[in-house]
VEXLUMNU-145577 format. One record per residue (C-alpha): residue in three letters; x, y, z negated. Coordinates in steps of 0.1 Angstrom, whole numbers, padded with zeros to 4 digits, always signed. Each point is the difference from the previous one (the first is absolute). Last residue first. Example, Ala and Ser with C-alpha at 12.3 -4.5 7.8 and 13.67 -1.06 7.14 Angstrom:
BEGIN
SER+0137-0011-0071ALA-0014-0034-0007
This chain:
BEGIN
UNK+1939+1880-1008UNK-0018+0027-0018UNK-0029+0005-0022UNK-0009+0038-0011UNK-0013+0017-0031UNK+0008+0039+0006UNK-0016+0007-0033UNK-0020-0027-0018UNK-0019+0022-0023UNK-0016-0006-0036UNK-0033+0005-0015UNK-0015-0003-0033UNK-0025+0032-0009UNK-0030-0022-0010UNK+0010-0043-0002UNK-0009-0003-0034UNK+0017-0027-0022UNK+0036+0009+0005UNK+0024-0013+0024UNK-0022+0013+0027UNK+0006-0023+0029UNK+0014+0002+0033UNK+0009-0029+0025UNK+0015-0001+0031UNK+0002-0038+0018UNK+0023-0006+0029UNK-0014-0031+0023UNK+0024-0021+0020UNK+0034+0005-0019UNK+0026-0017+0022UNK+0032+0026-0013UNK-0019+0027-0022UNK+0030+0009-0021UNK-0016+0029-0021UNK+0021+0040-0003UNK-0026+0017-0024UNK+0013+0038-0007UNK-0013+0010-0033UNK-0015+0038-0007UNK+0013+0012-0036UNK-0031-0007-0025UNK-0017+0024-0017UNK-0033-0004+0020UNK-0002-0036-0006UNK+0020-0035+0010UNK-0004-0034-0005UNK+0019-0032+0019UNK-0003-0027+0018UNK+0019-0013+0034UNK+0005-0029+0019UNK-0026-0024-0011UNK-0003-0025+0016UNK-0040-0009+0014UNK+0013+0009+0039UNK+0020+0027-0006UNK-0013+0016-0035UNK-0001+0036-0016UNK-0007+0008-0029UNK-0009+0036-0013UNK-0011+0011-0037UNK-0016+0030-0003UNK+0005+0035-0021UNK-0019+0025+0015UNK-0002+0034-0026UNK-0026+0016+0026UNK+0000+0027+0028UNK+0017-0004+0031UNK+0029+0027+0009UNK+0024-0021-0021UNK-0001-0032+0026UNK+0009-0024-0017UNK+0030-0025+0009UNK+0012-0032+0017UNK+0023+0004+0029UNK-0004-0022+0026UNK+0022-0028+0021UNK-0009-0032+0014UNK+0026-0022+0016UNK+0001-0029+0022UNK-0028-0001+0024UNK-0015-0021+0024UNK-0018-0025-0023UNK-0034+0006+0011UNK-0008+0035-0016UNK-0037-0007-0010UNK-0002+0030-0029UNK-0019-0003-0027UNK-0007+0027-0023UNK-0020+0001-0035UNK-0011+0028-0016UNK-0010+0010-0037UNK+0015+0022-0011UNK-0001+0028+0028UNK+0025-0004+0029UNK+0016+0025+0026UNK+0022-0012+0026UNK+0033+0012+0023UNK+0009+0026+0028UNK+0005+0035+0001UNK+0019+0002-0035UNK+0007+0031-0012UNK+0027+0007-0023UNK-0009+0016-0039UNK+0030+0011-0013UNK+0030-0011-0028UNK+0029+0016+0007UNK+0034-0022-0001UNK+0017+0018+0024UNK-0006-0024+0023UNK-0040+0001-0003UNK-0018-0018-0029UNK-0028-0016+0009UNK-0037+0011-0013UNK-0029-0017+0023UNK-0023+0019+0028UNK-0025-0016+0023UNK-0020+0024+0021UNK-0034+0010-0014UNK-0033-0021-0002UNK-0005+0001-0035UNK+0011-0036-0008UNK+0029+0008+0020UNK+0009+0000+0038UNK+0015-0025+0026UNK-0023-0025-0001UNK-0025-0002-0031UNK-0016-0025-0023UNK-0036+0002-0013UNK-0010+0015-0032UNK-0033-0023-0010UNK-0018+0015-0026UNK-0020-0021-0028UNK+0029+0006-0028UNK+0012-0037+0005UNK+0009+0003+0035UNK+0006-0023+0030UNK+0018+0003+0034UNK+0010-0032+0017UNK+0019+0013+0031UNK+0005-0021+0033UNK+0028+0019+0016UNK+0006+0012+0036UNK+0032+0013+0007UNK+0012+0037+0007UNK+0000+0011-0037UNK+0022-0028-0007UNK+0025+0009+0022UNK+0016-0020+0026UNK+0033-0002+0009UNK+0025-0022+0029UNK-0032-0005+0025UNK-0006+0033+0004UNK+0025+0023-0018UNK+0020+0016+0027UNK-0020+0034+0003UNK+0015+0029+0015UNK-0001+0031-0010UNK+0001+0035+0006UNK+0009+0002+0038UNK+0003+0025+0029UNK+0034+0016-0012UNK+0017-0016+0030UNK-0016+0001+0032UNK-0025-0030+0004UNK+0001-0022+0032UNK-0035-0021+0007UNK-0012-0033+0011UNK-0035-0011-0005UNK-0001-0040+0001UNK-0025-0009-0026UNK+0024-0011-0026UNK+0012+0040+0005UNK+0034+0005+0015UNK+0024+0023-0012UNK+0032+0021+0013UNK+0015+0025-0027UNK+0023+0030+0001UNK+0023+0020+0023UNK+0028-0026+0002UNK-0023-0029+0000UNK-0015-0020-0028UNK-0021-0032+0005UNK-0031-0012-0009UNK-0020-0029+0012UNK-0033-0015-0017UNK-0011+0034-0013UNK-0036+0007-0015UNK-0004+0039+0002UNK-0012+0022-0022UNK-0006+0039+0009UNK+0001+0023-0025UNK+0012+0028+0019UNK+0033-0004-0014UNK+0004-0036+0008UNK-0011-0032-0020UNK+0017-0035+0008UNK-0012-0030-0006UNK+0023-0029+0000UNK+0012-0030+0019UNK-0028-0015+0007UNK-0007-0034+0021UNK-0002-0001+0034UNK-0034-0013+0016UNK-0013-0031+0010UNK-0035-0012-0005UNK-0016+0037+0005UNK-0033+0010-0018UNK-0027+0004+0018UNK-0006+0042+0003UNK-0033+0012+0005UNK+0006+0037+0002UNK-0005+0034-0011UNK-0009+0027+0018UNK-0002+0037-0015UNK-0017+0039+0008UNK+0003-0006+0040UNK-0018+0029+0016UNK+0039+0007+0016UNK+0001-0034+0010UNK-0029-0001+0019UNK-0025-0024+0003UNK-0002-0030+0026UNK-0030-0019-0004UNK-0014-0036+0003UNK-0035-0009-0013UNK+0004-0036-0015UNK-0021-0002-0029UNK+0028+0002-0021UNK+0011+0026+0021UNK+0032+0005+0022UNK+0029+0020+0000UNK+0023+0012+0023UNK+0025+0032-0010UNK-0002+0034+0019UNK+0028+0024+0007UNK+0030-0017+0001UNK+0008+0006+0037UNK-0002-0032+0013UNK-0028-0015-0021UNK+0004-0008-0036UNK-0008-0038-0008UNK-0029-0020-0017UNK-0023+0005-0031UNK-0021-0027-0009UNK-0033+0008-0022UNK-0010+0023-0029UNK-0012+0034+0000UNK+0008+0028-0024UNK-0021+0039+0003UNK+0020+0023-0018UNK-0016+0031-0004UNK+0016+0036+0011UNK-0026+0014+0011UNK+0020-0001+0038UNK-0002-0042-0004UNK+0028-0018-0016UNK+0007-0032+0012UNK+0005-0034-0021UNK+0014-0034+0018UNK+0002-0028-0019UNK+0012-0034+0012UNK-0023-0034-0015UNK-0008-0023-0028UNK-0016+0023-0017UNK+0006+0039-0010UNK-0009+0013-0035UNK+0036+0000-0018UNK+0011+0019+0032UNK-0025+0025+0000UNK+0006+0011-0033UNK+0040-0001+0003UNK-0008+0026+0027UNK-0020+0024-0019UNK+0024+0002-0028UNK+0026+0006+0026UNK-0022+0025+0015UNK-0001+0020-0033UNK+0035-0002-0003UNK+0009+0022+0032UNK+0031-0010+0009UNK-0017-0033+0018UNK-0015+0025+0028UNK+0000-0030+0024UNK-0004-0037-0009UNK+0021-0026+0016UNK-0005-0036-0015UNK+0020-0035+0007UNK+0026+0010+0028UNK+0023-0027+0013UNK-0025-0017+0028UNK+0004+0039+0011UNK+0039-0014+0012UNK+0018+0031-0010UNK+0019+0018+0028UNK+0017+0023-0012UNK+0006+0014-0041UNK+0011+0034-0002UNK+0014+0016-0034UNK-0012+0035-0001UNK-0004+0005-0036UNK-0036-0001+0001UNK+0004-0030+0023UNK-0006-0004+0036UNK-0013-0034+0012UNK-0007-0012+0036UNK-0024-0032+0000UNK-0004-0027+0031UNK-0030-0020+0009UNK-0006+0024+0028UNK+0007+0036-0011UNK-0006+0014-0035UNK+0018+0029-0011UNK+0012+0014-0035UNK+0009+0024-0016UNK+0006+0020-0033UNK+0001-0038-0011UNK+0000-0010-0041UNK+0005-0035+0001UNK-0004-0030-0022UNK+0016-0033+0005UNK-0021-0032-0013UNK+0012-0022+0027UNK-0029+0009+0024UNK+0005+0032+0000UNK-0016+0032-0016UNK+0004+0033+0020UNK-0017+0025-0022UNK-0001+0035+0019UNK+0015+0029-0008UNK-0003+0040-0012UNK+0025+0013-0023UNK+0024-0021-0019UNK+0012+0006-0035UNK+0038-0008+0002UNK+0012-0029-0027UNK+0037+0012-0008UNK+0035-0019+0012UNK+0027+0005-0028UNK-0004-0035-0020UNK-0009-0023+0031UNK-0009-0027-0021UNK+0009-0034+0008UNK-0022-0032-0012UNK+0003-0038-0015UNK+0032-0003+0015UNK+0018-0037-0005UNK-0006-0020+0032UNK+0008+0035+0017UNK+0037-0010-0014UNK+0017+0028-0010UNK+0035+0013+0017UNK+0029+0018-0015UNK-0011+0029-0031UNK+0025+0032+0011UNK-0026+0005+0029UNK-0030-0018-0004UNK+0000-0027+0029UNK-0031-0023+0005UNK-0012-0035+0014UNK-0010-0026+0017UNK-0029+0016+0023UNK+0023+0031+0005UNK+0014+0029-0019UNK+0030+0023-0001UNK+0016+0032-0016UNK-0027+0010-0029UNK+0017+0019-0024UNK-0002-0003-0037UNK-0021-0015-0028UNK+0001-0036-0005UNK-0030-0010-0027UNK+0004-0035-0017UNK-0033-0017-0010UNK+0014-0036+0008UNK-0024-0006+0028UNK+0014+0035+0017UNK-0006+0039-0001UNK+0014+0022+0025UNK+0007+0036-0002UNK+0008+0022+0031UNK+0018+0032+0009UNK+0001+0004+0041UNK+0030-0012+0021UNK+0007+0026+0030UNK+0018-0014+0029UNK-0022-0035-0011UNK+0023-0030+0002UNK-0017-0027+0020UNK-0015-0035-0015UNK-0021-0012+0027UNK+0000+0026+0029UNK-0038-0001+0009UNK-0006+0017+0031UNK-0033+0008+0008UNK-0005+0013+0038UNK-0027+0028+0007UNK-0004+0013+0034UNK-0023+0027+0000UNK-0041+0001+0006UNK-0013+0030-0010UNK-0029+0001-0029UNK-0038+0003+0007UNK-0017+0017-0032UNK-0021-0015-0027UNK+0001+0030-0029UNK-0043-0004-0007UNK-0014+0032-0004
């Protein structure tokens, strides 16, 4: 049964207290641009920046994320997907429909009031339930140039329609919607299996600070954020407003805009092969598919395998270009193979800022991994290149782990 219930109306008042001292600082660790990790207690925070305790103030300039190291994802039990405009992502025990305005309870039981509807992109009901995920996204890559509304009959199929959904009514029961053809209905909200809609995009909207993810795995694209003496005030790019207790949060994401990973950009790849089998590159796993993992040597000295979640994959012979328009300074990797992939891989890898080369150099499986630190200042195109440095390309590979470009 769909979870859509009718929520009561209370005052709700956001205050955002830029920069106060939390009664109750939570253990945090924050990366920045120069790859240094502050570990300790969060005090502060506000659009400028952040107090560790014992550490003196960071610039937000300079944070590429901050991990909430004692706070635990929570499995969640039975929601809706609440996906706004700005990107934000919502998992809603509740939530009520009245006019053009959107109540908003989260799993957790944050409360969001009086959302604009013009804020909402999607709603889909039942979204704990994977299969109807799956279901969703397949409507969704299939609908035109129009809003989506889908019902569920009493078999349990869902029937979609397309046209121009409207407003609630007064008591945020029913929803308007009208046909392509131009039949005009009113369906119920409690029928309702998911609406998505037709969203221009907006000229002028506030840029992003970061995006945060919360125990129930909810993420959240914040333009304001503020600490208060029992936690956290945000508000979305969209305009939801909502205060978090402490202990909500697992991360928040700094990076966009200052980093950019590899993985996350789009390349144009030259892949070739002279043993008539193309190998092509990976993101963010190995040549066999697995996570990343390269030897490093631990503070006591102890060589292990460490996981990488993020970075590239490349058979001899591949070719990478990456259109990075001159906004970045530094790009940073470490160079190594990946021991769980078969094969004696020994390539040769140059790599070039806009025809220079900036870096060349061979390595194998018996090699110690090599960290690549390249000044990137004004380069327009980055170019990747792997080659076997012997005459057959079969069993050369190499990875790029947690290969990144940063300003």
């Amino acid at each position: 049964m769909p979870i859509l219930r009718l929520l009561t109306f209370t005052t709700f008042g956001l205050v955002l207290v830029s920069g106060a001292r939390s009664a109750d600082p939570e253990p945090v660790e924050v990366r920045t641009l120069t790859a240094q990790t502050i570990k300790g207690n969060l005090e502060s925070i506000n659009d400028k920046e952040l107090v560790i305790a014992g550490s003196g103030p960071v610039k937000m300039d300079q944070v590429v994320d901050l991990v909430f190291s004692a706070n635990q994802p929570q499995p969640g039990d039975r929601y809706s997907d609440i996906e706004l405009t700005d990107g934000s992502l919502l998992h809603c025990s509740q939530f009520s429909l009245k006019g053009n305005k959107v109540d908003l309870k989260l799993v957790q039981g944050v409360e969001i009031k009086d959302l604009p509807l013009a804020a909402v992109a999607s709603i889909l009901n039942d979204a704990h339930e994977p299969k109807n995920r799956e279901e969703w996204q397949k409507l969704l890559s299939k609908r035109g140039n129009r809003d989506l509304l889908a019902i569920r009959a009493a078999d349990g199929v869902v029937n979609p329609l397309e046209g121009t959904l409207g407003q609630g009514d007064a008591q945020g029961e029913t929803i308007e919607f009208e046909t392509t053809s131009g039949k005009k209905a009113k369906p119920r909200l409690d029928r309702v299996h998911g609406m998505a809609f037709l969203r221009r995009p907006a000229g002028d909207v506030a840029p992003t600070l970061c995006r945060a993810q919360d125990l129930s795995r909810d993420v959240l694209v914040v333009a304001k954020l503020g600490m208060t003496e029992n936690g956290y005030s945000i508000i979305t790019v969209a305009g939801a407003k909502a205060d978090f207790p402490l202990k909500s949060f697992t991360r928040w994401d700094f990076s966009k805009g200052k980093l950019a990973y590899l993985s996350d950009l789009e390349a144009k790849p030259s892949e070739t092969s002279n043993v008539n089998f193309v190998e092509h590159y990976r993101r963010d796993k190995n040549l066999d598919g697995e996570p990343i993992r390269l030897p490093q040597k631990n503070q006591d000295g102890v060589t292990a395998l460490q996981l990488f979640p993020k970075g590239l994959s490349l058979h001899a012979y591949t070719e990478l270009l990456y259109d990075i328009g001159g906004e970045y300074k530094e790009f940073k990797a470490v160079l190594g193979v990946d021991p769980k992939v078969q094969g004696d891989s020994h390539v040769k890898v140059p790599i070039e800022g806009d025809g220079t080369e900036l870096f060349s150099g061979e390595i194998n499986r018996q090699d110690e991994p090599r960290p690549l630190t390249l000044d990137i200042k004004n380069v327009k195109q980055l170019r990747i290149v792997v080659a076997s440095a012997g005459l057959l390309d079969l069993g050369n590979h190499v990875c790029l782990a947690d290969a990144k470009v940063s300003k």
